[in-house]
C-alpha positions in Angstrom: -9.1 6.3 -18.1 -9.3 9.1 -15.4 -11.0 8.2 -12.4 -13.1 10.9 -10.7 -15.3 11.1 -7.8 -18.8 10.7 -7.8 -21.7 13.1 -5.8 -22.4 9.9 -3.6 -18.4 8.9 -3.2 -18.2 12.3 -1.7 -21.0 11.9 0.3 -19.1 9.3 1.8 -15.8 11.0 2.4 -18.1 13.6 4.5 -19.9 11.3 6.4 -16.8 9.0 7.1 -14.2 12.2 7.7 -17.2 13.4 10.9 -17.4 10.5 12.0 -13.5 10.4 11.9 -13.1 13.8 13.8 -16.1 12.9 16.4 -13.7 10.2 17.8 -10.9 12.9 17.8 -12.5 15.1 20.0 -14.2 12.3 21.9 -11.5 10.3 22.7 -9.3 13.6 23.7 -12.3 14.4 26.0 -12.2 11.1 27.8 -7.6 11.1 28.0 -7.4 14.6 29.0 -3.9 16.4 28.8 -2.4 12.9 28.0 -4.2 12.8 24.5 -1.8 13.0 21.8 -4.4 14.4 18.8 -3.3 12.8 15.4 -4.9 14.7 12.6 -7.0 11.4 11.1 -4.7 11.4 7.0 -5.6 9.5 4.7 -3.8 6.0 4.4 -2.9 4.0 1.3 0.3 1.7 2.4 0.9 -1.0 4.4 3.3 -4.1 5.1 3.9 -6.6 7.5 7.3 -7.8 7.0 6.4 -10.7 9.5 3.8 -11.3 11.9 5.1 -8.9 14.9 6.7 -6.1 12.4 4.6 -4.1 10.2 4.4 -0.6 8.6 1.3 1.8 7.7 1.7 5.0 5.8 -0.2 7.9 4.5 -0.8 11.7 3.7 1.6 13.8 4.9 4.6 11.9 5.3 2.8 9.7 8.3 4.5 6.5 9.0 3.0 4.3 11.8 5.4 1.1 12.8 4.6 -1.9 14.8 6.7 -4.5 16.3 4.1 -6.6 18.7 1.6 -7.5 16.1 -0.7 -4.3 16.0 -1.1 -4.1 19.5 0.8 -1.0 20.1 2.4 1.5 17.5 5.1 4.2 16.8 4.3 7.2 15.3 7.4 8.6 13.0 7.9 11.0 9.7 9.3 10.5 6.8 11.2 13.4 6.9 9.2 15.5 4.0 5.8 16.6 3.6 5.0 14.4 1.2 1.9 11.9 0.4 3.5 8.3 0.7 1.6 6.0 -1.8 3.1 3.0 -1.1 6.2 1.3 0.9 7.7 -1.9 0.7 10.2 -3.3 3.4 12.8 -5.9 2.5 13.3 -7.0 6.3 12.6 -5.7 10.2 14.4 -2.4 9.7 15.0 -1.8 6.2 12.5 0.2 3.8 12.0 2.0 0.9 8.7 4.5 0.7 7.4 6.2 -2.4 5.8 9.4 -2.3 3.3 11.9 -5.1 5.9 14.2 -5.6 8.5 12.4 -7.4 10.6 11.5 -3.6 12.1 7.9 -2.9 12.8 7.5 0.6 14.4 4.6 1.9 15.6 3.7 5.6 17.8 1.6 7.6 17.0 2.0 11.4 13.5 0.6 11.0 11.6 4.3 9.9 13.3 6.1 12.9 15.0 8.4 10.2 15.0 8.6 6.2 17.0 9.4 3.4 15.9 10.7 0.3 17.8 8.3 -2.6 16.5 9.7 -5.7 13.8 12.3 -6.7 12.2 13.2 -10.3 10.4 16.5 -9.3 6.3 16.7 -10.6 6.3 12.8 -11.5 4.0 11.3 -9.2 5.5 7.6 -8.0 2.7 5.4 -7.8 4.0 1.8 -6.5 7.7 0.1 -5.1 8.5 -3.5 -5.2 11.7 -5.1 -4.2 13.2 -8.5 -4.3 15.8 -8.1 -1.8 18.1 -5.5 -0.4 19.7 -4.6 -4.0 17.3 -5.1 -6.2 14.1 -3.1 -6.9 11.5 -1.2 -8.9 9.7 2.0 -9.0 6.8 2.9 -11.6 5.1 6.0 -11.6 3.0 9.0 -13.8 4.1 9.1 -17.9 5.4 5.8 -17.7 8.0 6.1 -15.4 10.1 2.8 -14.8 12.8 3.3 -12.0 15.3 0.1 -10.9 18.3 -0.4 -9.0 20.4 -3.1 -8.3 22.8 -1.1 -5.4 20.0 -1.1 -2.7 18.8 2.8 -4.3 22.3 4.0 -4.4 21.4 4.7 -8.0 18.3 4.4 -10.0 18.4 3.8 -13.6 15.4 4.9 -15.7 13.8 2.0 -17.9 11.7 1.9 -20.9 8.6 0.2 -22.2 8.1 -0.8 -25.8 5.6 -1.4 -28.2 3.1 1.1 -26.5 1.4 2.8 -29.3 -0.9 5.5 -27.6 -0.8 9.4 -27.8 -0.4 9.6 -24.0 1.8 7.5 -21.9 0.1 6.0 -19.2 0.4 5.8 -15.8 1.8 3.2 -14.1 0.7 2.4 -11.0 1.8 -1.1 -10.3 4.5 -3.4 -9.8 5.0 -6.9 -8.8 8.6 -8.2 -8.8 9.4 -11.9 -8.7 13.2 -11.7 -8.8 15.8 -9.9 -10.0 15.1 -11.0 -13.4 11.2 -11.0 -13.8 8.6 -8.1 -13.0 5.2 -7.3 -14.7 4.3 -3.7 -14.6 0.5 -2.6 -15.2 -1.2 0.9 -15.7 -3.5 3.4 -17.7 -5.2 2.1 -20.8 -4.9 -1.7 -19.8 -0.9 -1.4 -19.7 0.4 -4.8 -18.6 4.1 -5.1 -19.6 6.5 -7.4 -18.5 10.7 -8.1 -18.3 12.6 -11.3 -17.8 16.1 -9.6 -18.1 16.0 -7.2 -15.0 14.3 -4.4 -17.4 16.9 -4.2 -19.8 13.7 -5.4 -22.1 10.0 -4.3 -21.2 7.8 -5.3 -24.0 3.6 -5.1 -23.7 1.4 -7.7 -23.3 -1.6 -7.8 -26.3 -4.4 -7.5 -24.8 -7.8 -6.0 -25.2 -8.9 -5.1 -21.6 -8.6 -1.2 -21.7 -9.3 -0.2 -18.4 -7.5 1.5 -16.1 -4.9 -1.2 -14.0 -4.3 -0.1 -10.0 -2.1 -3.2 -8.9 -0.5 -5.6 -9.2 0.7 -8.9 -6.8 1.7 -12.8 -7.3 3.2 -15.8 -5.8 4.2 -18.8 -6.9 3.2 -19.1 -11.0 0.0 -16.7 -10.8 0.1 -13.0 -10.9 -3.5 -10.6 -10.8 -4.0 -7.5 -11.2 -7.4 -5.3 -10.5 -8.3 -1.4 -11.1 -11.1 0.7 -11.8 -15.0 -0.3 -12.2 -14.5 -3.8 -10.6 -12.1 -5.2 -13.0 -9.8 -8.1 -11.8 -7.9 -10.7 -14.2 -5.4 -13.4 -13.7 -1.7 -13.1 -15.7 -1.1 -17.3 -17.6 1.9 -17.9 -19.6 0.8 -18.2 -23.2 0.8 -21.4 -24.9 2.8 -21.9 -28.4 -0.5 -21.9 -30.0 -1.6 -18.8 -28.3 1.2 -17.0 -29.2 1.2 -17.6 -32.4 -2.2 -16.6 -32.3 -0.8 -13.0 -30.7 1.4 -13.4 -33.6 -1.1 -13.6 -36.0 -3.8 -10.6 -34.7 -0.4 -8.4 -34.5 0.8 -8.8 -38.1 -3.6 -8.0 -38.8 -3.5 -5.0 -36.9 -0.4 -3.8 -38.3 -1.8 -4.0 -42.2 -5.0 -2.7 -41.1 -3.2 0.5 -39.9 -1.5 1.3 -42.6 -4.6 0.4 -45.1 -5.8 3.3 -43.0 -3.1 5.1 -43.4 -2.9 4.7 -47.6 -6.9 6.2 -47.6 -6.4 9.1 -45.8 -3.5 10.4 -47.9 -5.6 9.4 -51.0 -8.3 11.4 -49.4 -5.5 14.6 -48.8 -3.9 13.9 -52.4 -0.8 13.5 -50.5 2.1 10.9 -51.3 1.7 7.7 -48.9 5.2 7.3 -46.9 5.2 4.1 -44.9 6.2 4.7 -41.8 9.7 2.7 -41.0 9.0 0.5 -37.2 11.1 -1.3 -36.0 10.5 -4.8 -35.0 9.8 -5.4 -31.1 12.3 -8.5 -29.8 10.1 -11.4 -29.1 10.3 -12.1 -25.4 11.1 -15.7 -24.2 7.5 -15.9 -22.9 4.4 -13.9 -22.9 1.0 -13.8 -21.0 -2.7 -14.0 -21.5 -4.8 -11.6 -19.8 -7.6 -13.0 -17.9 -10.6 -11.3 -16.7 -12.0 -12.5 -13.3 -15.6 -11.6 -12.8 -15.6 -9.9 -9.5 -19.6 -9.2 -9.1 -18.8 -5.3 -8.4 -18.3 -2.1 -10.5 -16.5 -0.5 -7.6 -13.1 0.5 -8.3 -10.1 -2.0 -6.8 -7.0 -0.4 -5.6 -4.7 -2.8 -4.2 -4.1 -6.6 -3.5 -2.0 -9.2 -2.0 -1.3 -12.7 -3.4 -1.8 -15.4 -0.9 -0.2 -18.7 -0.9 -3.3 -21.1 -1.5 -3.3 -19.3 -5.1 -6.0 -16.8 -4.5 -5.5 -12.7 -3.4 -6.9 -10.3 -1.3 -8.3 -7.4 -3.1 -9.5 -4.3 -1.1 -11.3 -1.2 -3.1 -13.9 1.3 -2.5 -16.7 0.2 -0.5 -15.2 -3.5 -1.2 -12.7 -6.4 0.3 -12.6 -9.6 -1.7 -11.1 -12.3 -1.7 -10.4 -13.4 -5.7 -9.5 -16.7 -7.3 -9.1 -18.1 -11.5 -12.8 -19.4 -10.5 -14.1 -16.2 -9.3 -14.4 -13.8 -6.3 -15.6 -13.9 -2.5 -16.6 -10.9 -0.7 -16.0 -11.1 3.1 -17.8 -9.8 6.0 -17.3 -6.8 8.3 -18.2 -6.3 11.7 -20.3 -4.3 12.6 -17.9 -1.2 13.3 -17.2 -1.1 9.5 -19.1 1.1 7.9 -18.4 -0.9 4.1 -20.2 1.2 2.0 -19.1 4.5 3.0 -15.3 4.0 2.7 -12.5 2.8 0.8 -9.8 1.7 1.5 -6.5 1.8 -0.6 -3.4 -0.8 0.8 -3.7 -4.4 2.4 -1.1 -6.6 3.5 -1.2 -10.0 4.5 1.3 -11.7 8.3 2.6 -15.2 7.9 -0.3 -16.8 9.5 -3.6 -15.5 7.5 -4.3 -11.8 9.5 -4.3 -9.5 7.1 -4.3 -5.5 7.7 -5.6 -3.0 5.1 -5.9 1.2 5.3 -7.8 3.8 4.4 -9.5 6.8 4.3 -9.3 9.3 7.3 -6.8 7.0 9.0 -9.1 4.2 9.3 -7.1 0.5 9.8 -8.7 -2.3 9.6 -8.1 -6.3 10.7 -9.1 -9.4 9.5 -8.5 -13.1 8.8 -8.1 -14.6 5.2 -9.4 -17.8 6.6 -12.5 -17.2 8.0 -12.9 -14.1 5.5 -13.9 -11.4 8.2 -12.7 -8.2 9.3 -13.3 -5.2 11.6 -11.9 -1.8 13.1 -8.5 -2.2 14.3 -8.1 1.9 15.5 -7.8 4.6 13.6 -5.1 7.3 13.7 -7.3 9.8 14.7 -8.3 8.8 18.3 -6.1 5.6 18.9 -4.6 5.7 22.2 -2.5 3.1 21.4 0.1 5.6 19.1 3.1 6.8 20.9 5.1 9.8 19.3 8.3 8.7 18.8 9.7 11.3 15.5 10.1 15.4 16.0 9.5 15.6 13.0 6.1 14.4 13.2 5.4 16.9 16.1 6.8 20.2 14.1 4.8 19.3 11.3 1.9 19.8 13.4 2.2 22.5 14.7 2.8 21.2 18.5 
């Protein structure tokens, strides 16, 4: 599935991107000469590595860090003109970034400066997730599986099997559990999974078709949610389900080449089975199940929380989901919900969660008593100090 923007998401973007630049030029109005003017990107990352350290990133190579809880921030550059999807921080200081054009970036110093550890030019990397300083995954456009197990001092490509479709799909989420386990998801209701590090990926059966966008867990439950809405919850499969898998596989595979036999019957051509080779049977496997979220809006990230439920944040939406269902919480009045999206979230220790979006809005909010509002946005903040050159060439200033 392809998404694609609709007459009235557009509508939104216009309204939402004024509004965005009214604050701009108000805010420099009321600062004066001290008025630092951020152009207002587009965000889709953020993580808060604890409750005083987090990290926000965007369009353009914008990186925003935070080490008082939000209050004040640091404006830096990743060192390449590139759009950062998504970023992922294994402690204080050290980070690895992903960006559209094929770039990993990963730093040490705590985003002051950036290296670039690996790049596969015109493959856009769609999500990062690491386990620890060594170990870590990136997934990205025709399938791309990335890992290291050096901290990014080399990346070693991986493979999926059993995937049968003309195209290979996009992958555009990761959630890594250790250095053994992972479960990727993408295009065409992709869910595969490793136990072995990735030496192994093999695809989960299901028949959910839609288009995955993430991917997060904790503890024994893993979701996932993507376009139209559509959220499900990742269970380990019984002996009797998987038997069951067996079973509908074995059906499938008959059916196909029954298929097969009539069309060269039809061409007065030879039949020539085709010789497959039999996937490995993975230690376990999963059951895909769908979560009725009560929207059709599409769902681009979430966070796993630890009472067993996730946050969820999407177009026009923020929800918080469970096995039992999904709870949509409440913006202030400063949020203007249904003419916005909003593309990362992350949740601090103690329940606030931050989430980003389009035209540099940020938002803040508590999973507790399930409400949210404006926390600045990068366009008239005057709580951003310019720390990188970078940044400042890139501008033009």
């Amino acid at each position: 599935m392809k998404l694609c923007f609709t007459t009235l998401s557009v509508a939104r973007a216009v309204f939402v991107g004024a509004a965005a630049l009214f604050a701009v030029w108000a805010s420099a109005a009321d600062e004066g000469e001290s008025f630092h003017r951020f152009w207002p990107d587009n965000l889709f990352a953020v993580d808060f590595v604890s409750e005083q350290t987090g990290y926000i990133a965007g369009q353009g190579g914008t990186v925003l860090r935070t080490t008082d809880g939000g209050e004040q921030w640091d404006a830096l550059y990743v060192g390449k003109n590139e759009l950062i999807r998504r970023l992922d921080f294994v402690s204080d200081t050290e980070g690895w970034a992903i960006g559209h054009r094929g770039s990993i970036f990963h730093t040490s110093d705590a985003g002051l400066s950036w290296e670039i550890q690996f790049e596969t030019p015109g493959t856009y990397l769609r999500d990062v997730a690491f386990v620890d300083k060594n170990h870590g995954w990136v997934v990205g456009h025709d399938a791309t599986i990335l890992h290291t197990a050096d901290g990014g001092v080399s990346w070693k490509k991986q493979k999926m099997l059993g995937f049968t479709g003309r195209d290979l799909p996009r992958l555009h989420g990761v959630y890594a559990k250790d250095k053994n386990t992972a479960v990727i998801v993408g295009e065409f209701g992709t869910v595969v999974h490793t136990e072995n590090g990735g030496e192994l990926w093999l695809l989960t059966p299901s028949d959910i078709g839609v288009t995955w966008l993430a991917v997060s867990g904790q503890g024994g439950l893993i979701y996932t949610v993507g376009a139209d809405g559509t959220a499900a919850y990742l269970a380990l499969a019984t002996d009797a389900q998987r038997k069951e898998i067996d079973r509908e596989t074995a059906e499938v595979a008959v059916k196909k080449e029954l298929k097969a036999r009539k069309k060269a019957k039809r061409r007065k051509k030879e039949f020539v089975a085709k010789m497959v080779e039999a996937l490995p049977r993975a230690d376990i496997e999963y059951i895909v199940n769908p979560i009725d979220t009560g929207t059709e809006e599409h769902l681009f990230d979430l966070t796993a929380l630890s009472d067993g439920s996730a946050l969820v944040v999407g177009r026009s939406t923020v929800l918080k989901v469970s096995v039992n269902g999904a709870e949509p919480l409440s913006p202030a009045i400063d949020v203007p919900l249904g003419f916005v999206w909003m593309g990362g979230v992350s949740v601090a220790p103690s329940g606030t969660f931050w989430a980003v979006g389009i035209r540099g809005m940020v938002v803040k909010g508590d999973t507790t008593t399930l409400q949210f509002a404006t926390a600045f946005n990068l366009a008239s903040s005057d709580n951003i100090t310019l720390i990188s050159n970078q940044w400042t060439e890139r501008n033009g200033q």
